[in-house]
Kinemage of the C-alpha trace (Angstrom):
@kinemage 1
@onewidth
@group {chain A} dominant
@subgroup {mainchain}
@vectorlist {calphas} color= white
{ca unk a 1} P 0.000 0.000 0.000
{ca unk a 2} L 1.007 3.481 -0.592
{ca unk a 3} L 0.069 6.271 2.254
{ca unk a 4} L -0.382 9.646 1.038
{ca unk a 5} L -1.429 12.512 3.713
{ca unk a 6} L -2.913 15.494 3.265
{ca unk a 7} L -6.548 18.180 3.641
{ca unk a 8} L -9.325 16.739 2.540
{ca unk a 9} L -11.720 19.517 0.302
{ca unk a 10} L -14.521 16.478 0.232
{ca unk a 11} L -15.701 12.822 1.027
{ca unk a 12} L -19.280 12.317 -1.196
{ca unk a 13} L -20.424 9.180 -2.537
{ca unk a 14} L -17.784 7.223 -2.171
{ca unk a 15} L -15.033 9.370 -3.372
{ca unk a 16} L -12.857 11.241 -1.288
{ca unk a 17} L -11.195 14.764 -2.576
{ca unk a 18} L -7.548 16.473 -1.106
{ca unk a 19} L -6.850 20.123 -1.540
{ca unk a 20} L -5.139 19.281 -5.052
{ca unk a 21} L -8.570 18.966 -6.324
{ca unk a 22} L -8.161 15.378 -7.590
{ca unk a 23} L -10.673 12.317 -6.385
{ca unk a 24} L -10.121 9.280 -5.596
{ca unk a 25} L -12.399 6.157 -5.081
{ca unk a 26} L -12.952 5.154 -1.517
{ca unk a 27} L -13.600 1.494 -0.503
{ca unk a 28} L -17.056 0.501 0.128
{ca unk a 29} L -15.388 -1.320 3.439
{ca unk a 30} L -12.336 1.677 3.949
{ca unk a 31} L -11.543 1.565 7.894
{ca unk a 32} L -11.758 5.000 8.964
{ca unk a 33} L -9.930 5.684 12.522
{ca unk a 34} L -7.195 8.090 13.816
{ca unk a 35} L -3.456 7.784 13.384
{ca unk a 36} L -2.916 5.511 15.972
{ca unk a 37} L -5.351 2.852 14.447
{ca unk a 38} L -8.228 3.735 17.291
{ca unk a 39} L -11.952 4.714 16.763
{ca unk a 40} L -11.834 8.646 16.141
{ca unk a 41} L -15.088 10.956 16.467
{ca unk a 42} L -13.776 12.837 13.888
{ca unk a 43} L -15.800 12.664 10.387
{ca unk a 44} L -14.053 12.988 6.630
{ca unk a 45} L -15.356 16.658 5.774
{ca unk a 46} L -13.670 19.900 4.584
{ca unk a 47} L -10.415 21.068 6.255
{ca unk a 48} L -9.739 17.584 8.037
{ca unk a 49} L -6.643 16.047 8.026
{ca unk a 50} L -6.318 12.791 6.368
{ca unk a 51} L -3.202 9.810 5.700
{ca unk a 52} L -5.411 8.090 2.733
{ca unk a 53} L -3.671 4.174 2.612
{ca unk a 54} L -4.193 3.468 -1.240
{ca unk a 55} L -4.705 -0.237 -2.728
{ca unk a 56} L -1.710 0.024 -5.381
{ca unk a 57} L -3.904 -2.665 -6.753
{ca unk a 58} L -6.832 -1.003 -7.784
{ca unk a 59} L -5.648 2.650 -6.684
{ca unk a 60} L -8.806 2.747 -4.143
{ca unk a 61} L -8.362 4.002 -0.226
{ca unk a 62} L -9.011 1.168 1.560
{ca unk a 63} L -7.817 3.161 4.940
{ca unk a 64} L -8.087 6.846 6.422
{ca unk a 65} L -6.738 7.937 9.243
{ca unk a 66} L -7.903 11.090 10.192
{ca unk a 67} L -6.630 14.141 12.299
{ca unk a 68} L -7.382 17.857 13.038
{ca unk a 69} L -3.285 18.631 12.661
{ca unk a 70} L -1.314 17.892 9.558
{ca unk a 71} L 0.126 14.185 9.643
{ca unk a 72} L 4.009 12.839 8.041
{ca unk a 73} L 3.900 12.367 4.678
{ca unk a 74} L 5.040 8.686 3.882
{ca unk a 75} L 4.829 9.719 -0.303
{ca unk a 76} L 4.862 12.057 -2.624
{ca unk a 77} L 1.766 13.212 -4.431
{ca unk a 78} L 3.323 12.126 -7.844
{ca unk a 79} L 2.868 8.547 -6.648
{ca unk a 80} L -1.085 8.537 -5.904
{ca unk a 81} L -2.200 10.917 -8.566
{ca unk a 82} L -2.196 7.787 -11.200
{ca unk a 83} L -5.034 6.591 -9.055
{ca unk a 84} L -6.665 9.962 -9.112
{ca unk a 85} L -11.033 9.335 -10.817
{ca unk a 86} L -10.476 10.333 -14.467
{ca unk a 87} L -13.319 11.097 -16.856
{ca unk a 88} L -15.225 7.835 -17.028
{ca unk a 89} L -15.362 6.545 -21.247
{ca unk a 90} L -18.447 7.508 -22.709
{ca unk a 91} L -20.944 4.588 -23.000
{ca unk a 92} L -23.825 5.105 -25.979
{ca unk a 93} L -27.124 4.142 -24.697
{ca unk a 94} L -29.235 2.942 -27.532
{ca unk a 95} L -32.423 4.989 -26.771
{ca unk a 96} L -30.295 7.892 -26.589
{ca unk a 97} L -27.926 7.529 -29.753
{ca unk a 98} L -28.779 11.404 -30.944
{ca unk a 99} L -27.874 12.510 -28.400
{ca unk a 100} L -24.303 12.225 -28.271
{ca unk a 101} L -24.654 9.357 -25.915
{ca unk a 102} L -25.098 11.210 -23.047
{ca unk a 103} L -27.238 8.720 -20.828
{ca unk a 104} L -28.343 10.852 -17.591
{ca unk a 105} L -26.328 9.432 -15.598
{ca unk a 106} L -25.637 10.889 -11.817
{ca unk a 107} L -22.213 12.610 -12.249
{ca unk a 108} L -20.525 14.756 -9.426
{ca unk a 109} L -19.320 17.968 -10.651
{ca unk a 110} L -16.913 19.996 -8.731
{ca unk a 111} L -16.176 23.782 -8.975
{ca unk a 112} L -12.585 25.137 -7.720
{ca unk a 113} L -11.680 28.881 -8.698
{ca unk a 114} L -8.939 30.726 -7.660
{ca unk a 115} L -10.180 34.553 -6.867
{ca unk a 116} L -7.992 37.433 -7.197
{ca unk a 117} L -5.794 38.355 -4.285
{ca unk a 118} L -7.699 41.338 -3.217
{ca unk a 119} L -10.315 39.784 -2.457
{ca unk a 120} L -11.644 40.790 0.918
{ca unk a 121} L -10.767 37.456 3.047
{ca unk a 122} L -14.346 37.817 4.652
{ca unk a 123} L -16.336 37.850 1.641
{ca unk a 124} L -18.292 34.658 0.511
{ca unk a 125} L -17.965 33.785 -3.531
{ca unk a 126} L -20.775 32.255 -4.716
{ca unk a 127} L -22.129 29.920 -8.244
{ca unk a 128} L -24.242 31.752 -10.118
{ca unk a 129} L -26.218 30.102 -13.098
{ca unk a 130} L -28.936 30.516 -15.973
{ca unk a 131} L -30.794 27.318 -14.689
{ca unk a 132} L -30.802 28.855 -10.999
{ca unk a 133} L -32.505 32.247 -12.726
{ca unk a 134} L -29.169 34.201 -12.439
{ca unk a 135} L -29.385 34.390 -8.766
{ca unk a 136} L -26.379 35.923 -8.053
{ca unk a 137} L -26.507 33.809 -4.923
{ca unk a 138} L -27.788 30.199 -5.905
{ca unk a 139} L -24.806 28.516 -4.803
{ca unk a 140} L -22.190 29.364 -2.489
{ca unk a 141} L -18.943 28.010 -2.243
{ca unk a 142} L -16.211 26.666 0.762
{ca unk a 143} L -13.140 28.688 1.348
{ca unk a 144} L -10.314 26.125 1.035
{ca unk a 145} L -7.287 28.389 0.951
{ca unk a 146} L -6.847 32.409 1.055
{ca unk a 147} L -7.051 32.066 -3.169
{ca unk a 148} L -9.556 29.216 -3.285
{ca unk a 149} L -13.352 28.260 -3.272
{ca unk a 150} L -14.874 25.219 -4.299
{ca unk a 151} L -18.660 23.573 -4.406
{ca unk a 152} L -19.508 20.259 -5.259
{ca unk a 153} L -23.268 19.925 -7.067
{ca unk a 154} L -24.613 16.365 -8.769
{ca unk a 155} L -25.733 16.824 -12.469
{ca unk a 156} L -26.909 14.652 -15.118
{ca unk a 157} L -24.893 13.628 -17.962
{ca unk a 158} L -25.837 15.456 -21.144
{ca unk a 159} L -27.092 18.898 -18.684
{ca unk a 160} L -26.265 21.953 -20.165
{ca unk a 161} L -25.934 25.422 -18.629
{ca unk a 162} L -24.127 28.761 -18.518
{ca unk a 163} L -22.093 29.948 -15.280
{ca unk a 164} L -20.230 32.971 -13.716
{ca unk a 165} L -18.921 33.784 -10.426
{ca unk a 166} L -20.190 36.231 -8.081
{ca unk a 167} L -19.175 37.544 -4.533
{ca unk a 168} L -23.029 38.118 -4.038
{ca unk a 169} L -24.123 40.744 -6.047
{ca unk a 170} L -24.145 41.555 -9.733
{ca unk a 171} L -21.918 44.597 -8.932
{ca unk a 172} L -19.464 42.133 -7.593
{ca unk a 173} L -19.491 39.778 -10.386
{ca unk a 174} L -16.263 38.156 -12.013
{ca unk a 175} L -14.839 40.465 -14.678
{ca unk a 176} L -11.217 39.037 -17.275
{ca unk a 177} L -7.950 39.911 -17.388
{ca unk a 178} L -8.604 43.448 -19.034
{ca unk a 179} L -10.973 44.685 -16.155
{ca unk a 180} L -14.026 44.373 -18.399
{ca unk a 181} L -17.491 42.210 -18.733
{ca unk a 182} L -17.115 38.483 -19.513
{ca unk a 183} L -19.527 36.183 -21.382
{ca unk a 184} L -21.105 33.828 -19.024
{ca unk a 185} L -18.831 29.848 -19.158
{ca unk a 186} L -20.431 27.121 -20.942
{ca unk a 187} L -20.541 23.589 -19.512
{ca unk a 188} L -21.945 19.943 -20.867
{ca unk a 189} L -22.203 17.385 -18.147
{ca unk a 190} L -19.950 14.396 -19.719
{ca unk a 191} L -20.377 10.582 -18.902
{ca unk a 192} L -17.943 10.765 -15.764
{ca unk a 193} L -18.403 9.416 -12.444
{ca unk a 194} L -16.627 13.075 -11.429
{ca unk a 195} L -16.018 15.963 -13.245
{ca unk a 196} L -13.454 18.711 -12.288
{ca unk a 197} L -14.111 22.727 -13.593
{ca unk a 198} L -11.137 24.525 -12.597
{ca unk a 199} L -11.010 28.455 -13.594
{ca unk a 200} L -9.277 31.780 -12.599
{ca unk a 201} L -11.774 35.012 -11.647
{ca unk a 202} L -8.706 37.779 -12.581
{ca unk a 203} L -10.899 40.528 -11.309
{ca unk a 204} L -14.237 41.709 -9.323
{ca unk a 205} L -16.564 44.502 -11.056
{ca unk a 206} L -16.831 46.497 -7.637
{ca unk a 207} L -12.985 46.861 -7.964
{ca unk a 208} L -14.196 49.890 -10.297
{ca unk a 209} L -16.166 51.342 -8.433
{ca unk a 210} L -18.374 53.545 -11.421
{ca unk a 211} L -19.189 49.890 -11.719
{ca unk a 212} L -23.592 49.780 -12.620
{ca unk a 213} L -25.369 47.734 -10.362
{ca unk a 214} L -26.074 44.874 -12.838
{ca unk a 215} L -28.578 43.558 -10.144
{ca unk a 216} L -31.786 45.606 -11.277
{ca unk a 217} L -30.491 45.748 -14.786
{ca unk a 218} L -31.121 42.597 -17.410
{ca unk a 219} L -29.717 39.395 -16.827
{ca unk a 220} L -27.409 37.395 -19.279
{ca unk a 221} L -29.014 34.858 -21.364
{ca unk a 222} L -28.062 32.044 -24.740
{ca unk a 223} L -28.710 34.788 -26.808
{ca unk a 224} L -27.547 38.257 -25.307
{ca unk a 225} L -24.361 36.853 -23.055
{ca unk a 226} L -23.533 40.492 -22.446
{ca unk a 227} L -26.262 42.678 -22.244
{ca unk a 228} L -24.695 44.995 -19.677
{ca unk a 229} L -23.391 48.357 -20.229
{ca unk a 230} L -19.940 48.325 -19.814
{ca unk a 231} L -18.648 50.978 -17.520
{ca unk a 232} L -15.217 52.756 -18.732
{ca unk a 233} L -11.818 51.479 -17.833
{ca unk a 234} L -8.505 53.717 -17.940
């Protein structure tokens, strides 16, 4: 076995995630205790400390033991990443063959974004979508580092919708690299058992603050991504 420690970010149906992002697939009978091989009260959630023990067999973790202080590192991450859930091949389901054989399926989808580094450390940073009516607040994310949020949400294969990051308001929506408005991000729900969105927000729209408030204006749709006014930038 090969024992790789580190923070966990998540531990959801059977798949357990570190603060690299990557998951891996957890044994239906993993032992969970704590580092001396006792029963621990702790549970496998967000900011825990975990040395995963992984089946070099089948690259599943067949043990965790689990801590609320960083634990000795017995291996490098280069060693368990080959083990890491990659995106599951795409089966064709025969009453679905137009439709790129996208079958429904359950598939967890997790959201990590790095935020700029001005961004007030007490502020919340949130998933906003076109299937959650542009609320700039549908979905809020966990702090995982100063520079890092990240949400987990369950989707079926062959979903589509249209995404952008906000820190609660339209005002304080994501903006790109030049400062100005950005077209809402695609994304197709694959045939994965996990799928990973990684992306950079470069800048906020309240860091200008002649900013409009795009929260009583119209909101961005298919067909007019961008139907804000876009305030001036020097």
């Amino acid at each position: 076995m090969i024992r790789y420690s580190g923070q966990l970010l998540d531990y959801r149906k059977g798949f357990a995630f570190f603060t690299t992002g990557d998951g891996f697939r957890v044994a239906s009978n993993a032992k969970i205790d704590d580092p001396n091989g006792q029963t621990t009260p702790l549970q496998p959630v967000t900011r825990v400390y975990a040395r995963a023990a992984f089946d070099t067999g089948n690259g599943a973790i067949v043990e965790l033991a689990l801590s609320k202080s960083p634990l000795p590192n017995e291996a490098k991450y280069e060693e368990i990443k080959k083990f890491a859930v990659a995106l599951s091949p795409q089966t064709a389901n025969s009453d679905l063959s137009n439709r790129e054989g996208l079958n429904g399926k359950p598939v967890l989808v997790v959201f990590t974004v790095q935020v700029p580094p001005k961004t007030p450390f007490n502020d919340s940073v949130y998933l906003a979508t076109d299937v959650s009516g542009w609320s700039a607040t549908a979905i809020r994310m966990d702090r995982v580092d100063a520079l890092h949020y990240r949400v987990a949400q369950d989707y079926g294969s062959g979903t589509k919708f249209l995404f952008r990051y906000t820190r609660g308001s339209w005002r304080s929506a994501e903006r790109g690299q030049d400062g100005l408005e950005v077209a809402p991000r695609p994304f197709t729900v694959g045939n994965a058992d996990v799928q990973r969105i990684d992306n950079v927000v470069y800048h906020w729209g309240d860091e200008d603050q002649s900013a409009p408030d795009l929260g009583n204006g119209p909101v961005p749709t298919p067909f007019q991504p961008l139907p804000f006014n876009t305030p001036p930038h020097k």
